[in-house]
C-alpha positions in Angstrom: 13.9 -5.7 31.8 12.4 -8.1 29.6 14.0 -11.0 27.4 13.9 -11.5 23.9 11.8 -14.7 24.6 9.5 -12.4 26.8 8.7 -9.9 24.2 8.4 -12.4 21.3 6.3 -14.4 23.4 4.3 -11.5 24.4 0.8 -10.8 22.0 0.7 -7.4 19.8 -1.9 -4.9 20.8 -5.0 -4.9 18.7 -5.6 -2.2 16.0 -8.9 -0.7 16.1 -11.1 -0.8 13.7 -10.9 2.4 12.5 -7.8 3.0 12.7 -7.3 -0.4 10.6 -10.1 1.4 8.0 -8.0 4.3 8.1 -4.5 2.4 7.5 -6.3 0.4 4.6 -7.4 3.6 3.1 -3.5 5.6 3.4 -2.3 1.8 1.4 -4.9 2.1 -1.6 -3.9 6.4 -1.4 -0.1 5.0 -2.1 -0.7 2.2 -4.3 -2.4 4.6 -7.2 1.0 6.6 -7.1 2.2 3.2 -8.2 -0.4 2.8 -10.5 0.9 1.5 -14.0 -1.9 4.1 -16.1 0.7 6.7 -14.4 3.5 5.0 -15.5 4.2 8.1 -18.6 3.9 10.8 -15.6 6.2 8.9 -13.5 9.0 8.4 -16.3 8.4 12.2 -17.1 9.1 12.7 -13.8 11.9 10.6 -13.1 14.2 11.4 -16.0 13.4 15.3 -15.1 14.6 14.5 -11.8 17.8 12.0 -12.3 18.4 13.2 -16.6 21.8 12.7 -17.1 22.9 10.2 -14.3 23.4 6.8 -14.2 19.9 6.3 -12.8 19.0 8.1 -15.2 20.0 6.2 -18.2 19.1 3.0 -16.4 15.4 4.3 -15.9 15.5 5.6 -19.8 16.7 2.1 -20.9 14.8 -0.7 -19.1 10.9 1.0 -19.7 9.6 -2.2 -19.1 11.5 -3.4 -16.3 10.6 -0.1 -14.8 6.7 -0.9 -15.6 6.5 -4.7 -14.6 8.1 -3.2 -11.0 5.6 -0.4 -10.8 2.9 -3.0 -11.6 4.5 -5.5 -9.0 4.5 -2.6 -6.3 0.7 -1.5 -7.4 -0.9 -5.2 -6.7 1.2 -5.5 -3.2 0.4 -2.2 -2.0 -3.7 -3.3 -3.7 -3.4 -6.7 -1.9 -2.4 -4.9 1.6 -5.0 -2.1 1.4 -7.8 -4.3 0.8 -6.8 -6.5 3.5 -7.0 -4.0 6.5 -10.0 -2.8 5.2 -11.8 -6.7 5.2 -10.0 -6.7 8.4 -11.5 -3.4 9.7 -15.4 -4.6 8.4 -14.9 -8.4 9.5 -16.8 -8.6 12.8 -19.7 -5.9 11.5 -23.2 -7.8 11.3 -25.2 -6.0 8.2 -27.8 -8.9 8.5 -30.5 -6.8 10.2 -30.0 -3.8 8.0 -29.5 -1.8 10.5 -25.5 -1.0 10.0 -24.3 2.5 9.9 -21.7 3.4 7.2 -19.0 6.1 8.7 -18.1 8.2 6.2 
C-alpha cells in the first residue's frame, strides 16, 4: 500500500491530446450556459423554478449580484476552456503547411 508521500510524489498521467481538445471544448459548451447575454433566460428560469422561496426573493432582489457572478463564472469557465485547447495544439508544428485539422 502506498503512502501519502508516495502518491503525492508520484507524476499524474498525461492527457491526450484529444482528449484535452475534447475536455477544452465540454468547458467553452458550459461556460455559454453562463453566458451574461443569457442572463434574462436564466432569471426567467430561476424564479420559475425557486418563485416564492427564499432563493427566490434573494435571486429577484440582487439582479446584479446575480449578473457580476454569472459574468465571474463565464470568464473562469472561458479562461479554462481555452487553456486545454492551447494545451491540446501546443506541440503541433503548422510550419510546413502540411497540418491536418480534425474536425
Amino acid at each position: 500500500m502506498e503512502t501519502l508521500e508516495n502518491q503525492a510524489s508520484a507524476p499524474k498521467p498525461a492527457i491526450a491530446t484529444s482528449d484535452r481538445e475534447k475536455l477544452g471544448r465540454k468547458w467553452l459548451l458550459v461556460s455559454f450556459i453562463f453566458c451574461p447575454c443569457h442572463l434574462p433566460l436564466i432569471m426567467a428560469v430561476l424564479g420559475v423554478l425557486f418563485g416564492g422561496s427564499a432563493f427566490g426573493a434573494l435571486v429577484g432582489r440582487n439582479t446584479i449580484g446575480v449578473g457580476l457572478t454569472f459574468g465571474a463564472i463565464y470568464i473562469a469557465l472561458l479562461v479554462v476552456g481555452f487553456r486545454h485547447l492551447r494545451a491540446a495544439t501546443k506541440d503541433i508544428d503548422c510550419s510546413d503547411a502540411e497540418c491536418v485539422i480534425a474536425a
